[in-house]
N, C-alpha and C positions, 0 to 999 in steps of 0.2 A: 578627454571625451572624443567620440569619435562620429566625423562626419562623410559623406559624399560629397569629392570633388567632380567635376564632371568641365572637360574641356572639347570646344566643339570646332569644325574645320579643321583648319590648320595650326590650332592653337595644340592640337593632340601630341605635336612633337615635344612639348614640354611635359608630360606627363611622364611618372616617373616609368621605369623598365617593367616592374612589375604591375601596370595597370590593365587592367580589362574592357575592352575597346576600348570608348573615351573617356571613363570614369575609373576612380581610384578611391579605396579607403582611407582619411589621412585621420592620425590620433592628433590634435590639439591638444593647448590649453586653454583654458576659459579666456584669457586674457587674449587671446589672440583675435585683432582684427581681421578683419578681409582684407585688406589693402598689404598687412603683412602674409598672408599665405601667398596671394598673388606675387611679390616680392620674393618669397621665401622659393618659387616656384619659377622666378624670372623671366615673368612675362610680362615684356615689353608694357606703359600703358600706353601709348600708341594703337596695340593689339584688343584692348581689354574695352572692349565696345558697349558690349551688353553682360551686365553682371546681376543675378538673380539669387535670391537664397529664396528656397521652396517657390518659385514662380514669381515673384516680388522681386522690379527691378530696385538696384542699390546704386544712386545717382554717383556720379564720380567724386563729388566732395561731399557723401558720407560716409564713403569706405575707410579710411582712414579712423575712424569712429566706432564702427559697427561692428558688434561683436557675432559671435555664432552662437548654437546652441548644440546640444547633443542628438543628433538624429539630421541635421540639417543636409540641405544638400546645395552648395554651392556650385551654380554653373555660369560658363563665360564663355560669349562668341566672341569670336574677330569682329568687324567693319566687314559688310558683305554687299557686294557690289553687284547687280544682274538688270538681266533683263528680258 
């Protein structure tokens, strides 16, 4: 199945070559967690501040659990710091 990855800030350096500005097509499978694409994708969690599917944040001890669906769109900020 196939969803919208979507990485923001600085996190963009891990997206694959073939990505379109911060976002990327990735095909899964059902069985695949968030916590595994993130992995699969090697991003730091340190990095992995704010993680969303369709707008809806996904706390850090569900990712591991949480499956996707077909059409979704997984996005991920860094820790952002200003002022």
């Amino acid at each position: 199945m196939q969803i919208t990855f979507k990485l923001f800030a600085s996190l963009g350096d891990y997206l694959p070559a073939d990505a379109r500005a911060n976002q990327v097509e990735l095909d899964i499978a059902e069985s695949d967690t968030v916590q595994q694409i993130l992995d699969r994708h090697q991003l730091p969690e340190r990095l992995t501040h704010l993680v969303l599917i369709n707008g809806v944040f996904v706390p850090r001890a569900e990712r591991p659990e949480r499956f996707l669906s077909a059409g979704d769109q997984l996005a991920v900020w860094p820790p952002i710091a200003g002022g």
